[in-house]
C-alpha positions in Angstrom: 99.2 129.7 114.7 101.7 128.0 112.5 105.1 130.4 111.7 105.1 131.7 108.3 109.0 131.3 106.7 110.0 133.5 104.3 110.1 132.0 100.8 113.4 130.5 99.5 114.9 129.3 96.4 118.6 128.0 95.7 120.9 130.2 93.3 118.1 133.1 93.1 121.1 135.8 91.8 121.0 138.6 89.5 122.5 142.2 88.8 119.8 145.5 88.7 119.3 146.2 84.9 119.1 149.9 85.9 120.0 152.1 89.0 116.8 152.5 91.4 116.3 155.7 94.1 116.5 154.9 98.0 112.9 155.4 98.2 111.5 153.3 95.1 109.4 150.7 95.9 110.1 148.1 92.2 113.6 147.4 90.4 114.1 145.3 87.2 116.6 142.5 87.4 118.6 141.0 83.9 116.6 140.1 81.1 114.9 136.8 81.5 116.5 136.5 84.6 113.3 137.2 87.0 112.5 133.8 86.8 115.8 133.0 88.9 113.5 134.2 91.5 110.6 132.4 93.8 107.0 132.8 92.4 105.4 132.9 96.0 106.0 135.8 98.2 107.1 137.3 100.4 111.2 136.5 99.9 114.2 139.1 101.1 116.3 140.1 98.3 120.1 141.6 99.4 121.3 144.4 97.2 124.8 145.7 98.6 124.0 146.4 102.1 120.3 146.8 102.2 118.1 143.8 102.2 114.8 144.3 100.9 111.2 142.7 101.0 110.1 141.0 97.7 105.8 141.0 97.7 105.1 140.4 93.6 107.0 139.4 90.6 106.1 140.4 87.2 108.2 138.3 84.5 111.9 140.4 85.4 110.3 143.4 87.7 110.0 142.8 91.3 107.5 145.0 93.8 109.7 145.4 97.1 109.3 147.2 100.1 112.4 149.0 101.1 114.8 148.9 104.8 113.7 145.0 106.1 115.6 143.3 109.1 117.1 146.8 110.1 119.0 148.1 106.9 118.5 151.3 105.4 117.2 152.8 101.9 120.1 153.9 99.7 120.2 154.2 95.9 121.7 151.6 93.5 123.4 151.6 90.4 122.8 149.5 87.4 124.4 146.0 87.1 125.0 145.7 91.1 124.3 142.4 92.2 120.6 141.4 93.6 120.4 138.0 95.2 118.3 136.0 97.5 120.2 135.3 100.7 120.1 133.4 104.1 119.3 136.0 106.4 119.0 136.6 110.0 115.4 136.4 109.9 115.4 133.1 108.2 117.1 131.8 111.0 116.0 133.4 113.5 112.2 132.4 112.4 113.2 129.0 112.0 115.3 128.9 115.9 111.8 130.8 117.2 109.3 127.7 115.8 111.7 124.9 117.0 111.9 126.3 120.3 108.0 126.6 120.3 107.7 123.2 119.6 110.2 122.0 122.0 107.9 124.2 124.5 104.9 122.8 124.1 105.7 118.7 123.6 109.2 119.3 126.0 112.2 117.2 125.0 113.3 113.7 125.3 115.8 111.1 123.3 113.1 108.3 122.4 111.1 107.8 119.0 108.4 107.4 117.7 107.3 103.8 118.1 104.1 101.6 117.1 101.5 101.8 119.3 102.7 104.3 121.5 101.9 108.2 122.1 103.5 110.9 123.1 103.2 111.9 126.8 104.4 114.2 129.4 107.3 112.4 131.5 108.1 115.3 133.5 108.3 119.4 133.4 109.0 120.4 129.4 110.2 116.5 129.2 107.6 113.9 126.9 108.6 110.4 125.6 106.6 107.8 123.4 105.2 105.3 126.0 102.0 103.2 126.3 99.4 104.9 128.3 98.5 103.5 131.3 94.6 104.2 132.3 95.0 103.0 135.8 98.5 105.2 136.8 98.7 107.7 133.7 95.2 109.4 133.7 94.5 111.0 137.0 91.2 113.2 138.3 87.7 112.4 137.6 84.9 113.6 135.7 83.4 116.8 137.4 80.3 115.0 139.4 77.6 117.2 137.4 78.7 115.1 134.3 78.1 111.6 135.9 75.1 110.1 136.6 73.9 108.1 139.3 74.0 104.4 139.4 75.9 101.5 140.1 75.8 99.6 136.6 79.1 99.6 134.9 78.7 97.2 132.3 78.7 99.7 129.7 79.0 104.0 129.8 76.4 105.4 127.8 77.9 109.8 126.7 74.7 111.7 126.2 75.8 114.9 125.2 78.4 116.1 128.2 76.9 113.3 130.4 78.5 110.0 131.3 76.7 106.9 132.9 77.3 103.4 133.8 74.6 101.6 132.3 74.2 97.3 132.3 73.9 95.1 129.5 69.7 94.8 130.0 69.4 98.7 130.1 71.5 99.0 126.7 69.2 96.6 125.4 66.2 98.7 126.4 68.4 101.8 125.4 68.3 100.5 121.3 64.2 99.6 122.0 64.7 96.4 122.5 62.5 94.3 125.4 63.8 91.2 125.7 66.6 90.6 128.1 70.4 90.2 127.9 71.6 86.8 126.2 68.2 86.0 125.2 67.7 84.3 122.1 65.9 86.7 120.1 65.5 91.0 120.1 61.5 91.7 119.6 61.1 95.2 118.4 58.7 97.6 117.1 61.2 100.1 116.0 63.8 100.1 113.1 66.9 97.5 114.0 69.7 99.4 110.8 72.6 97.7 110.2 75.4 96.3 107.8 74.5 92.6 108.7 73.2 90.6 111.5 75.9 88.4 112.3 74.8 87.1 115.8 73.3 84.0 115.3 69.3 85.1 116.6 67.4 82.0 117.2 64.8 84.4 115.6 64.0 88.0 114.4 60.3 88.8 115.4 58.6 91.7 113.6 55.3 91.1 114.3 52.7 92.1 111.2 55.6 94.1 109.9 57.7 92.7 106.6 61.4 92.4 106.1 62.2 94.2 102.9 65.5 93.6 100.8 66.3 93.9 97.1 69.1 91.6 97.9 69.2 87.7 98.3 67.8 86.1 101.0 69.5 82.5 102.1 67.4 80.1 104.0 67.8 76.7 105.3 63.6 76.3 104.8 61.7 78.9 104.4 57.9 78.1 106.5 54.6 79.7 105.4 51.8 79.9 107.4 48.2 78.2 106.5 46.9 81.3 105.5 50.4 83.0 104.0 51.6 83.1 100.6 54.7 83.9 98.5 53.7 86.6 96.4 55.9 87.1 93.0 54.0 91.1 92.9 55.9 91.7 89.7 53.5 90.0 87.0 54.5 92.0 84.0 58.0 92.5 83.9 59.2 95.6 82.2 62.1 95.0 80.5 63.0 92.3 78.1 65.2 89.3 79.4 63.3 90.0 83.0 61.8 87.4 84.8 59.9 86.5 88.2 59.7 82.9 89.2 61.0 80.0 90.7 64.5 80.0 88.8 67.1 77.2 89.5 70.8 77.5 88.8 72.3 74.9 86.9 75.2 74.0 84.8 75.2 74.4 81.3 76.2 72.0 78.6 76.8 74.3 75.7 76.6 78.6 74.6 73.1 79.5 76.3 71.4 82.6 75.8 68.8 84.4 78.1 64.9 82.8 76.2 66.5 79.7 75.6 64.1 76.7 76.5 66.6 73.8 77.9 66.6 69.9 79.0 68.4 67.9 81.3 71.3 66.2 79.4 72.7 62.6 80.4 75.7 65.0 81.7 74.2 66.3 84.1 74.2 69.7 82.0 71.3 71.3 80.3 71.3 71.5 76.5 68.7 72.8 73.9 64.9 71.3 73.7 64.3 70.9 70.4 60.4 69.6 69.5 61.8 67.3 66.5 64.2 65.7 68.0 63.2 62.8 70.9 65.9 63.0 72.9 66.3 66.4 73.8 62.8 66.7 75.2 60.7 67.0 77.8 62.1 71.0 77.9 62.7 71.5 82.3 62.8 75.7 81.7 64.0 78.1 80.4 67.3 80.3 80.7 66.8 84.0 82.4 70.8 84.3 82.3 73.1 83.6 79.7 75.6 80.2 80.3 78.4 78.8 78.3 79.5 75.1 78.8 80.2 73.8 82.3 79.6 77.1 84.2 76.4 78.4 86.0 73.0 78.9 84.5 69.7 80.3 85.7 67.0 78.8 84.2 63.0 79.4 85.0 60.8 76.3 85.7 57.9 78.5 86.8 57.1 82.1 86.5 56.4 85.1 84.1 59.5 86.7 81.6 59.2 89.3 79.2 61.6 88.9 75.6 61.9 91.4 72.7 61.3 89.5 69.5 58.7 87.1 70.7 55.4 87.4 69.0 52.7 85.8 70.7 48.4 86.5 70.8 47.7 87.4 74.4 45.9 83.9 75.9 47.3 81.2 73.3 49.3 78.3 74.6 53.2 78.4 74.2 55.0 75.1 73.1 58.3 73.9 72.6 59.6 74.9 69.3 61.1 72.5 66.6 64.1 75.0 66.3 66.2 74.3 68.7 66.1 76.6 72.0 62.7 78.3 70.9 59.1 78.5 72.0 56.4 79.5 69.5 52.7 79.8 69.5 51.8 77.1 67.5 52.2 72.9 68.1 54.3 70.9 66.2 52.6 69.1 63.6 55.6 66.5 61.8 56.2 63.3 62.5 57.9 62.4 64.9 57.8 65.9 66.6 57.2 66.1 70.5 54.2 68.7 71.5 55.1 70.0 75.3 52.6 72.7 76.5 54.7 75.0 78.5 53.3 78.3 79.0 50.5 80.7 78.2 50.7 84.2 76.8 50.0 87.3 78.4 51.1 89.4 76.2 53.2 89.7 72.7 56.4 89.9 74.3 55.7 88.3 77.6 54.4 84.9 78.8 53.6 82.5 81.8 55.8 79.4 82.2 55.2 75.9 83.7 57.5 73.4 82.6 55.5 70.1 84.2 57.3 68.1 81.2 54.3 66.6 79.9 54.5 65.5 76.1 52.8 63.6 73.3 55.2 61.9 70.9 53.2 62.4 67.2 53.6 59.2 65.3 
């Protein structure tokens, strides 16, 4: 249990502001002088020869508890002085936990150093060293906490137990059947972790699914005669959401997320615009917002959902004559391009295919 000090506090002095008995158990220093005085308790106060055990402080009246550290009660006159002194317990509680200390970690002349601990060198010596497991650490575990076997790849604690255990039992340990330093783990069970950073030739779960509502990275994704990617999120729910096959590109100007785009000679993608030849066929259309020369996502394929669109459920979707816009009807001028790119399937929501198809109207 750790010492308790008495409390201190430098220049904690005051006179009595009126006589006390030698049995009373509070005093009043000065006016406005109380506050001279520590705020925790308990501290020893020293009036003439008696030194006396401050527990509580009210603004300038202090609760004490009378004869400490062997002095006797005697009665005080006003204006004698009241201070907070060193006293022979301080020190003495002070000599008592240093010696404790030195009892239980001994003594020595080194310090502290990286990578070292403290260790016994010796009886009531100790010295920072490096711990050495083969000379330092001596006994064994009691035999009842050890199991039997040779393996010593690995030690496997199970509860107060310890046992040597080889790389193909660990393996089975975590459910895994395959053995050690094969190139795949085939499991039935749950495999939790940050990543997987071991380079598997392959992760085999059966008729199970992997499920993530992060980003998978492939090299090439393979689907099997009868498998399918399903995009389960037909309707999306909120506006500027979308579910498709969505490229990233660079843009060539200030996009905004609805925006139907072309390939510029740049490289970059710019607005479609239906009157105006050469910013058509429309490749997609932007489910991110872009600004000129940085990253773009932009839909060829796939449902979104936008507030302020205003289609009839089932009626084709074209390229609009104002730059950047679809709408629900063809362009009719001259001169106009008519791209088909979607269908909707609801007011505010609509299926894309940008196959870049167009007739030029004379």
């Amino acid at each position: 249990m750790a010492t308790s000090f008495l409390v201190v506090k430098n220049n904690a002095i005051s006179t009595l502001a009126s006589g006390i008995t030698d049995v009373a158990t509070s005093l009043t220093v000065a006016s406005g002088e109380g506050a001279l005085f520590p705020s925790s308790f308990p501290f020893h106060i020293t009036i003439e020869d008696e030194i006396l055990s401050c527990t509580n402080r009210s603004t300038d009246v202090l609760t004490v508890v009378r004869e400490q550290q062997g002095t006797s009660g005697v009665a005080h006159s006003a204006n004698v002085a009241v201070g907070l002194n060193v006293t022979a317990k301080s020190v003495t509680d002070l000599n008592t936990a240093v010696n404790s200390a030195e009892d239980k970690i001994g003594t020595g002349a080194s310090t502290p150093t990286a990578n070292k601990v403290l260790r016994a060198t010796g009886t009531g010596t100790s010295a920072w060293a490096q711990v050495n497991l083969s000379t330092d650490v001596t006994g064994t575990l009691p035999a009842s906490n050890i199991s039997s076997g040779s393996d010593d790849d690995f030690l496997r604690i199970d509860g107060t137990s310890v046992e040597g255990r080889s790389a193909a039992e660990v393996l089975s340990d975590i459910g895994a059947g395959a053995a050690a330093g094969s190139g795949s783990i085939v499991t039935v069970g749950a495999l939790n972790s940050g990543s997987i950073t071991s380079g598997f030739t392959s992760i085999d779960v059966g008729s199970g699914a992997i499920t993530t509502t992060g980003t998978v990275s492939a090299g090439t994704v393979s689907v099997a005669e009868d498998g399918k990617v399903d995009f389960s999120n037909t309707a999306p729910g909120t506006s500027g959401d979308a579910t498709g096959l969505i490229f990233s590109f660079t843009a060539g100007a200030t996009l905004a997320i609805g925006d139907v785009v072309y390939m510029g000679t740049g490289g970059k993608v710019l607005l479609s615009d239906a009157d105006a030849v050469t910013s058509m066929p429309a490749l997609g259309i932007c489910t991110s917002t872009g600004s000129d020369t940085n990253p773009v996502d932009v839909m060829v394929q796939g449902v979104m959902k936008l507030t302020g669109w205003s289609f009839t459920a089932g009626n084709d979707i074209f390229v609009s004559a104002t730059a950047g816009d679809v709408t629900g009807t063809a362009p009719s001028g001259s001169g106009d391009t008519v791209q088909k790119v979607g269908v909707a399937t609801a007011s505010d929501a609509a299926y894309f295919n940008f196959n870049t198809t167009e007739v030029l109207l004379a």
